[in-house]
C-alpha positions as CSV (number, residue, x, y, z in Angstrom):
1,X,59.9,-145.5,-23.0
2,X,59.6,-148.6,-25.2
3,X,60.2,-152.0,-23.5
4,X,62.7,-152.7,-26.2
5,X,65.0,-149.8,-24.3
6,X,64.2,-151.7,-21.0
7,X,65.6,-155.0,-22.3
8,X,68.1,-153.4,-24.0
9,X,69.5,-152.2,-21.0
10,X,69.7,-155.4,-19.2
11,X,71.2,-157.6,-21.6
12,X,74.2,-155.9,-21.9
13,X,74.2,-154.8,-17.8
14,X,73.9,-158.9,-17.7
15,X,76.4,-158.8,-20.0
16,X,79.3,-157.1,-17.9
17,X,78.3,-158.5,-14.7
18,X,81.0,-161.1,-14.5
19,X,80.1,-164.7,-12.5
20,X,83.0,-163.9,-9.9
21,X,81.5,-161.1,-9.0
22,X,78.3,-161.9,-8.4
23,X,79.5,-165.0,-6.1
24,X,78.6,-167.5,-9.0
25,X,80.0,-170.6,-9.1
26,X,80.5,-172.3,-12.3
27,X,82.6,-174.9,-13.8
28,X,84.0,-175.2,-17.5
29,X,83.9,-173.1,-20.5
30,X,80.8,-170.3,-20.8
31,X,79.1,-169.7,-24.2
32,X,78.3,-166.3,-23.2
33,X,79.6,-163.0,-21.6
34,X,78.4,-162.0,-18.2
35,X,75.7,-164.1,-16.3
36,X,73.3,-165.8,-18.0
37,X,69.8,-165.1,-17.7
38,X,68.8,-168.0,-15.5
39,X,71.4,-166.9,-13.0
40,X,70.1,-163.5,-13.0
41,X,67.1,-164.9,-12.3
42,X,68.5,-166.4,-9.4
43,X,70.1,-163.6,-7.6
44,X,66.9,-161.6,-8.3
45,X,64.8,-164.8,-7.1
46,X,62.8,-164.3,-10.2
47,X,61.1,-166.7,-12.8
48,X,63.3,-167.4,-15.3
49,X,60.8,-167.0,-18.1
50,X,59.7,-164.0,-16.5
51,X,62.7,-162.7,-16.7
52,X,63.5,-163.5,-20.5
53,X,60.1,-162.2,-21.3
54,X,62.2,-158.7,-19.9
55,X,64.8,-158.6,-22.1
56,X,62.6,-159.8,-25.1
57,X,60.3,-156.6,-24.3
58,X,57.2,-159.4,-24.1
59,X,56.6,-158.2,-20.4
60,X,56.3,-154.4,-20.2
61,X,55.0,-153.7,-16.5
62,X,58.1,-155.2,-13.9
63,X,57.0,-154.1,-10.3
64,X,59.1,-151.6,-8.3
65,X,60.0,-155.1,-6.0
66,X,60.9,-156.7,-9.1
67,X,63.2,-153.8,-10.7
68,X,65.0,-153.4,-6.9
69,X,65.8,-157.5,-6.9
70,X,67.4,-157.0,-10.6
71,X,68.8,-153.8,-9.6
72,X,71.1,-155.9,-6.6
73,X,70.9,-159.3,-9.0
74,X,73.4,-156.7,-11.5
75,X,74.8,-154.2,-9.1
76,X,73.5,-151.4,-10.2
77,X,74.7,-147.9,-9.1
78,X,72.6,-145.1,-7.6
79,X,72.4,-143.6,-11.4
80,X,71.7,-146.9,-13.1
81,X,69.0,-147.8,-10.9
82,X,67.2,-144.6,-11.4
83,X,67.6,-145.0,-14.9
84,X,66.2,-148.7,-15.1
85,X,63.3,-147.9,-12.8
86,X,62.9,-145.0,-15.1
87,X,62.8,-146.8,-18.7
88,X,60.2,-149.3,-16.8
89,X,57.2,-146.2,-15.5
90,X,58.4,-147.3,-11.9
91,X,60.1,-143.8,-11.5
92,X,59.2,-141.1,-9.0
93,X,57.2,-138.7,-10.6
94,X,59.0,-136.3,-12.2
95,X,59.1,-133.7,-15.7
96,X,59.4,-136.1,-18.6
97,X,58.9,-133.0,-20.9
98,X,62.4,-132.2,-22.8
99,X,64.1,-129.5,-21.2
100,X,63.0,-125.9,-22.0
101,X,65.1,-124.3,-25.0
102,X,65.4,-121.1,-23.6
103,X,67.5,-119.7,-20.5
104,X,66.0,-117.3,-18.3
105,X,67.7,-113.5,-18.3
106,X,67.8,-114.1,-14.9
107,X,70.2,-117.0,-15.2
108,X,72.2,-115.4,-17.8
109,X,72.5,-112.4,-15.7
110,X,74.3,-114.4,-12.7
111,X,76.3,-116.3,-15.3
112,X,77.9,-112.4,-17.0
113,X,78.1,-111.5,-13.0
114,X,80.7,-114.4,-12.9
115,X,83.6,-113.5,-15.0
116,X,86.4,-115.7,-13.9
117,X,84.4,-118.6,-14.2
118,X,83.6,-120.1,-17.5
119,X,79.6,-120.9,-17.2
120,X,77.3,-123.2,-19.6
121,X,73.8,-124.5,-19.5
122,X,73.5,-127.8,-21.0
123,X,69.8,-129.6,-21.1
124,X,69.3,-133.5,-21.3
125,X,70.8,-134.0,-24.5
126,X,73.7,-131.8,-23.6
127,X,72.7,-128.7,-25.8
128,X,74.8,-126.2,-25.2
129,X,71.9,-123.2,-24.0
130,X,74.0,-120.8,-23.0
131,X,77.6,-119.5,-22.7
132,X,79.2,-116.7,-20.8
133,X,82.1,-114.8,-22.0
134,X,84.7,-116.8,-20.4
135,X,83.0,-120.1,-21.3
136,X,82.8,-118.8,-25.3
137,X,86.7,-118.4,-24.9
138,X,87.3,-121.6,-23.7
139,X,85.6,-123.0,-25.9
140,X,86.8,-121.6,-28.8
141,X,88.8,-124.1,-30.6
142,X,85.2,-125.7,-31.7
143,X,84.3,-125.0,-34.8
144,X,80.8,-124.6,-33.1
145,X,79.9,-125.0,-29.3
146,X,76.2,-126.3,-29.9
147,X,76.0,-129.5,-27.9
148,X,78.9,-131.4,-25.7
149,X,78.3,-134.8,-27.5
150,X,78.9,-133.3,-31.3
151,X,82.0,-131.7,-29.7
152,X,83.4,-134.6,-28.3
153,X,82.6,-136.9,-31.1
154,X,82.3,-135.4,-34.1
155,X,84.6,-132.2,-34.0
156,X,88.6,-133.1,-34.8
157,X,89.1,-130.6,-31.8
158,X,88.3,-132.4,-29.5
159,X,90.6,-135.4,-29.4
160,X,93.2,-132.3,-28.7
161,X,90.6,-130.3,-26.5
162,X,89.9,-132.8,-23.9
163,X,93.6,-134.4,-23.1
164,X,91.9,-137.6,-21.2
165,X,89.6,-138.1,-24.3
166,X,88.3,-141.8,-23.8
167,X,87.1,-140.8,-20.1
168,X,85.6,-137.9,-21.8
169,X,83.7,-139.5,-24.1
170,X,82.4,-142.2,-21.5
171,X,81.6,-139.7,-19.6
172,X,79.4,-138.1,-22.3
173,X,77.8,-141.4,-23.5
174,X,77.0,-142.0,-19.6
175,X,75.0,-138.5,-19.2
176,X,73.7,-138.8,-22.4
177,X,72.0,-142.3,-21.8
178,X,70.3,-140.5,-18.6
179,X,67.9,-138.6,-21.4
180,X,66.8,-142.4,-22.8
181,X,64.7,-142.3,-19.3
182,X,63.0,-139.3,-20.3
183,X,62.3,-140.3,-23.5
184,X,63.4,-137.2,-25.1
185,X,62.0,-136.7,-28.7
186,X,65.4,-135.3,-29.7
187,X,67.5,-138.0,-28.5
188,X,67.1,-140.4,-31.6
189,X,68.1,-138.1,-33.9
190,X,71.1,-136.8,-32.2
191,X,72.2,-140.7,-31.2
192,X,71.9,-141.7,-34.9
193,X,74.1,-138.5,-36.2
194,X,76.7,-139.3,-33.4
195,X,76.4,-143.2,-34.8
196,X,76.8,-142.4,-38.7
197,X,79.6,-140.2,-37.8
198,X,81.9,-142.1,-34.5
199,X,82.6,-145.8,-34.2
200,X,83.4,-145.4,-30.8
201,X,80.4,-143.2,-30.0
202,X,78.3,-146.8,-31.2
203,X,80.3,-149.0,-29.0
204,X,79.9,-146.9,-25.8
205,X,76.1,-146.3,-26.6
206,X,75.5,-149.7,-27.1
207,X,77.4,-150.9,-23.7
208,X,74.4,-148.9,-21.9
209,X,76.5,-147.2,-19.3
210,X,74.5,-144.4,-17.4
211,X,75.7,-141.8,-14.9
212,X,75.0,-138.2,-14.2
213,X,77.4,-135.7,-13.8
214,X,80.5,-136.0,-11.5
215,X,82.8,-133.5,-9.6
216,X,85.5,-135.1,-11.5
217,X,88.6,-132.9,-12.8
218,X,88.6,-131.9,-16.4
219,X,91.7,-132.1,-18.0
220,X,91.6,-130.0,-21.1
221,X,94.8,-128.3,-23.1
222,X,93.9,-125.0,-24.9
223,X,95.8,-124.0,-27.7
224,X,96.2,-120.4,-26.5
225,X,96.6,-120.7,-22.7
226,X,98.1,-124.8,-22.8
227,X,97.5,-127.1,-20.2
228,X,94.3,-126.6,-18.1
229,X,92.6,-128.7,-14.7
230,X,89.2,-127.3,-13.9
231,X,87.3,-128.5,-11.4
232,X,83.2,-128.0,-12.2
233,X,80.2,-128.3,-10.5
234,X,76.9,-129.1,-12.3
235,X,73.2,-127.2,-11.0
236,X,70.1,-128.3,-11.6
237,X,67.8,-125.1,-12.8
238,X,65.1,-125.5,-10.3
239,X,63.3,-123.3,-12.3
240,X,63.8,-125.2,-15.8
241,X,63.8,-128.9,-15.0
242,X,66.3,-130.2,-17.6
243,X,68.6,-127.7,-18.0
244,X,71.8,-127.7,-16.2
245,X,74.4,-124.7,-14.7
246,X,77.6,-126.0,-15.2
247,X,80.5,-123.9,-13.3
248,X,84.2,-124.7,-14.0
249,X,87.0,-123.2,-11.8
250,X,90.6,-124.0,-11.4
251,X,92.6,-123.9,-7.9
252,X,93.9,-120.8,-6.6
253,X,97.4,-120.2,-6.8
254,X,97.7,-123.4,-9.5
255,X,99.0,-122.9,-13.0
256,X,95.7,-123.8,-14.4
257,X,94.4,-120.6,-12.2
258,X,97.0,-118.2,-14.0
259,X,95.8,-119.8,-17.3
260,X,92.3,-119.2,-17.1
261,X,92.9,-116.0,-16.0
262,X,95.2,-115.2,-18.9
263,X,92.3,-116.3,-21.2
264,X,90.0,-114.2,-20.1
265,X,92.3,-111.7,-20.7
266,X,93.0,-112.3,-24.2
267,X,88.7,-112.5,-24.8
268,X,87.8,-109.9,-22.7
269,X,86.7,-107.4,-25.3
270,X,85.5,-110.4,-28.1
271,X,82.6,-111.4,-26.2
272,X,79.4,-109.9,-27.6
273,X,76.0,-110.7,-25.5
274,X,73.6,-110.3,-28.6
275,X,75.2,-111.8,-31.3
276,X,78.3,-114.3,-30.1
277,X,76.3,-116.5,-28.2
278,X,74.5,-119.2,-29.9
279,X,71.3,-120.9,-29.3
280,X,69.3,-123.9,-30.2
281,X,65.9,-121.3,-31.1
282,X,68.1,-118.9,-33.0
């Protein structure tokens, strides 16, 4: 990852880390939002210039001691910290190679065995892989169900789709800033197309949020079935390191249960294996 990413990141986490919060007392009118640098330096008990030469992208090799100091200097969270050791080579080892393309049988065979329960696999730059017959009917409103950030951005569906659209779409901008780490060759081209195309898409990418997925509640609205709250869980494929199994189900006994089930209902019979669902190699 270039160091330019690195400093990126820290001038605008420096940015929202507000001076009360970080027990910083100052006096008067500041000239800038956030910390400064030299108090960052401070709270990380780092050189100053050292820590300018970061966010210039003049030093590229910060020590694990140093990232940890920054990491409490700007309070990161669990994901943000992984991410910043991440975009500095101070990482775990892990699989930097992008996510396979292709799902295994196997996996689409225990997402078909799983009716009720609308199943996806997304990879880093939330690709939509694969679909089962209940997730192809919930999804159907999109005019095409090929990647989560294109479908929250850039299809007019889904400001009606996803009822609590601005979480959504911080949400989205959040997982997707996890694939910066990774350095993911298709990540450049899918952030510009998301830029051209959503003013808002450029103001959350540019506020470097990162978080992986939550067990948050979705709250979508369907046009056939109405009002919907899914809760999901999301899998890493051990298998495929990347890819994720995404699961959504709604409570039992709850109106969004009798909804879903309704839906699957009305696509029961539309759902063809070979030729509905869509992916990236096809």
């Amino acid at each position: 990852m270039s160091s330019g990413e690195l400093g990126a990141f820290l001038r605008a986490r420096r940015a929202q880390r507000s001076p009360g919060d970080a027990g910083v007392v100052h006096s008067g009118r500041r000239k800038v939002a956030g910390l400064r640098r030299e108090e960052v330096a401070v709270l990380a008990d780092v050189n100053v210039d050292y820590y300018t030469r970061l966010e210039q992208g003049r030093e590229t090799r910060p020590s694990a001691h140093v990232l940890d100091a920054l990491c409490r200097a700007l309070d990161l969270d669990a994901d943000a910290r992984e991410h910043l050791h991440r975009l500095a080579g101070t990482a775990p080892p892990g699989t930097p190679d992008p996510a396979p393309a292709v799902v295994s049988p196997q996996l689409r065979q225990l997402m078909d065995g799983s009716p009720r329960t609308p199943a996806f696999v997304l990879n880093r730059t939330l690709d939509v892989l694969a679909t089962n017959a209940l997730a192809d009917a919930l999804f159907a409103p999109f005019d095409r169900a090929d990647n989560y950030a294109r479908m929250t951005f850039l299809d007019p569906a889904g400001r009606h789709f996803y009822a609590q659209w601005e979480w959504t779409a911080q949400a989205v901008v959040a997982n997707l800033r996890v694939a910066a780490g990774y350095a993911d060759p298709a990540l450049p081209g899918l952030v510009a197309e998301l830029s051209a195309g959503s003013e808002r898409f450029r103001a959350l990418w540019d506020s470097h949020s990162v978080r992986g997925k939550t067990g948050d509640p979705k709250h979508l609205h369907h046009p056939e079935v109405g009002p919907l709250t899914l809760i999901y869980q999301a899998f890493d494929v051990r298998s495929a390191p990347g890819q994720q199994l995404i699961l959504y189900h709604a409570e039992h006994g709850t109106p969004s249960a009798d909804a879903l089930a309704l839906l699957s209902s009305l696509h029961r019979t539309a759902h063809d294996t070979a030729g509905k669902r869509w992916s990236p190699a096809e």
